[in-house]
Backbone as CSV, one residue per row, in Angstrom:
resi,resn,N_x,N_y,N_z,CA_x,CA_y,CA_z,C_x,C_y,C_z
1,UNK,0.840,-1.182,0.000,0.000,0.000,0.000,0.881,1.239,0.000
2,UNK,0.584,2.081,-0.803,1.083,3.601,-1.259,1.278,4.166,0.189
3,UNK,2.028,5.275,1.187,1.820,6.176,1.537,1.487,7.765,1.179
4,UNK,1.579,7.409,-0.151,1.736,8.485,-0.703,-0.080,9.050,-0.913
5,UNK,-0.545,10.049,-0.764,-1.525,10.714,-1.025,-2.082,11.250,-2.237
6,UNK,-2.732,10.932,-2.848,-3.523,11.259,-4.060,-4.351,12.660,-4.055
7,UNK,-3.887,13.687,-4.305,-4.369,14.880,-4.126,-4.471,15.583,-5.085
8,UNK,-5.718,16.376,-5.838,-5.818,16.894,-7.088,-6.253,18.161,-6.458
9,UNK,-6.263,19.782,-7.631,-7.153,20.767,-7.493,-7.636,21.028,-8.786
10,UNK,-8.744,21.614,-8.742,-9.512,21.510,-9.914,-10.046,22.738,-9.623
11,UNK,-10.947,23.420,-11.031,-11.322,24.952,-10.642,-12.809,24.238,-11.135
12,UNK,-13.976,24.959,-10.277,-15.578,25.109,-10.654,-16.101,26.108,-11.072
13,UNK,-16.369,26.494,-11.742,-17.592,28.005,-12.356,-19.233,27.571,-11.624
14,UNK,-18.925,27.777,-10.884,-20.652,27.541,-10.450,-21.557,28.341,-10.601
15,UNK,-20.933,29.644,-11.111,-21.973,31.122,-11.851,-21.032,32.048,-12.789
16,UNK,-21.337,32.150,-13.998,-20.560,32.491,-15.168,-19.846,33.908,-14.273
17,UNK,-18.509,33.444,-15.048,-17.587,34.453,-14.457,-17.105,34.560,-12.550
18,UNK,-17.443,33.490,-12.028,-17.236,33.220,-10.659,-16.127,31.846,-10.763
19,UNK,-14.928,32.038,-10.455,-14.286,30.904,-10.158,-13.844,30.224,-9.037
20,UNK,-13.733,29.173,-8.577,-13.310,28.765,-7.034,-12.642,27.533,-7.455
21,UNK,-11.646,27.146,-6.308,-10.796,26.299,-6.691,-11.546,24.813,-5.485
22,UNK,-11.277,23.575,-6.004,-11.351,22.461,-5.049,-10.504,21.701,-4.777
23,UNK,-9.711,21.182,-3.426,-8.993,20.390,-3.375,-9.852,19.403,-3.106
24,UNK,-9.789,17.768,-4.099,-9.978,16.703,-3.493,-8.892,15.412,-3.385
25,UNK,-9.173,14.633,-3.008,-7.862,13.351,-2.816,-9.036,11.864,-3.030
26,UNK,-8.351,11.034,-3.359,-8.355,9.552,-3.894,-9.093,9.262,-2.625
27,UNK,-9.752,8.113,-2.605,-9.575,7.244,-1.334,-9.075,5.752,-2.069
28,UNK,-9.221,4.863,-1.196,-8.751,3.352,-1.647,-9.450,2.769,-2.910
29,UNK,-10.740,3.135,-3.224,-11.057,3.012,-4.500,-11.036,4.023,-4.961
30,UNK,-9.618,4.194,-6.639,-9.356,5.339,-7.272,-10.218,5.710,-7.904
31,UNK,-11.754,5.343,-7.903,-12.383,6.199,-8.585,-13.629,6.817,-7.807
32,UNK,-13.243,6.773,-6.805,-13.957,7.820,-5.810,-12.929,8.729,-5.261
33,UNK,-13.333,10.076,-5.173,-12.795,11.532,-4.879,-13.783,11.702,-4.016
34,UNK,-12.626,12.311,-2.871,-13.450,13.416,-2.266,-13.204,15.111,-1.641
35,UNK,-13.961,15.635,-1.402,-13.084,17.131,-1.387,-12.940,17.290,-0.162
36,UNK,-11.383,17.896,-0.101,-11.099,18.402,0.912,-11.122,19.443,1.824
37,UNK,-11.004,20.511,0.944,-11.287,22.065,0.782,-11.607,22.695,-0.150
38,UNK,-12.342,23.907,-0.551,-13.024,24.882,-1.411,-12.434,25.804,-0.501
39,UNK,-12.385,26.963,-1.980,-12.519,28.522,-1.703,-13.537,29.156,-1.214
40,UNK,-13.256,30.224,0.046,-14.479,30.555,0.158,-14.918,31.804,-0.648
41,UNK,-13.883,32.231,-1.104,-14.211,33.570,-2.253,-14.144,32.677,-3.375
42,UNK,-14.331,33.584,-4.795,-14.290,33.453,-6.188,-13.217,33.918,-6.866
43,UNK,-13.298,33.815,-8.065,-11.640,34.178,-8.459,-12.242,34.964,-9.895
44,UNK,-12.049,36.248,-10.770,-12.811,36.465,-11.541,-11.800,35.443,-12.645
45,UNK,-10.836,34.989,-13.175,-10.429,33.717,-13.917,-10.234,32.428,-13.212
46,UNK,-9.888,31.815,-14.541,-9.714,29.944,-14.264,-8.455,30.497,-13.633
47,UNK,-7.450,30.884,-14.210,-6.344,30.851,-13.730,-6.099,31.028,-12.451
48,UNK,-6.453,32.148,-12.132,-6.622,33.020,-10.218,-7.114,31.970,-9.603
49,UNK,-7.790,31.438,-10.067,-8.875,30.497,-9.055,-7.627,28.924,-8.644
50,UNK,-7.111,28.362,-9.917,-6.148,27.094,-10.095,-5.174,27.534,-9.197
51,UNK,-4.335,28.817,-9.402,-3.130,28.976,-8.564,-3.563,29.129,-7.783
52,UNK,-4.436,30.057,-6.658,-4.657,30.158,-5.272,-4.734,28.805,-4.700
53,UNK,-5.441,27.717,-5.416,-6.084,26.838,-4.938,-4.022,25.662,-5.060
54,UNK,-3.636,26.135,-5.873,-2.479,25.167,-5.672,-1.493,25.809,-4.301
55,UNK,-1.642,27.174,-4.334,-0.836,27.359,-3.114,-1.720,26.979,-1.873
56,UNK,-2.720,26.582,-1.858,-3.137,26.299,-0.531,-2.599,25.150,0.251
């Protein structure tokens, strides 16, 4: 078994022109995700939204 952690961020538009970033991670079956953290602000790009969410 891996120690290693399966951790993705991904950006959502949940209202045109609103961006927020999600961290989720793997569990033991790789095809279930779940999230870890969200932004609680918006980001007005994909981009703003991806990097904040990678420096978190």
């Amino acid at each position: 078994m891996s120690h290693l952690r399966h951790v993705s961020v991904f950006v959502d538009d949940p209202d045109p022109g609103h961006f927020c970033w999600v961290l989720h991670e793997s569990t033991e079956d790789a095809s279930i995700w779940v999230d870890l953290e969200s932004s609680e602000l918006s980001y007005p790009t994909w981009l703003d939204a991806f990097n904040a969410g990678v420096v978190s």
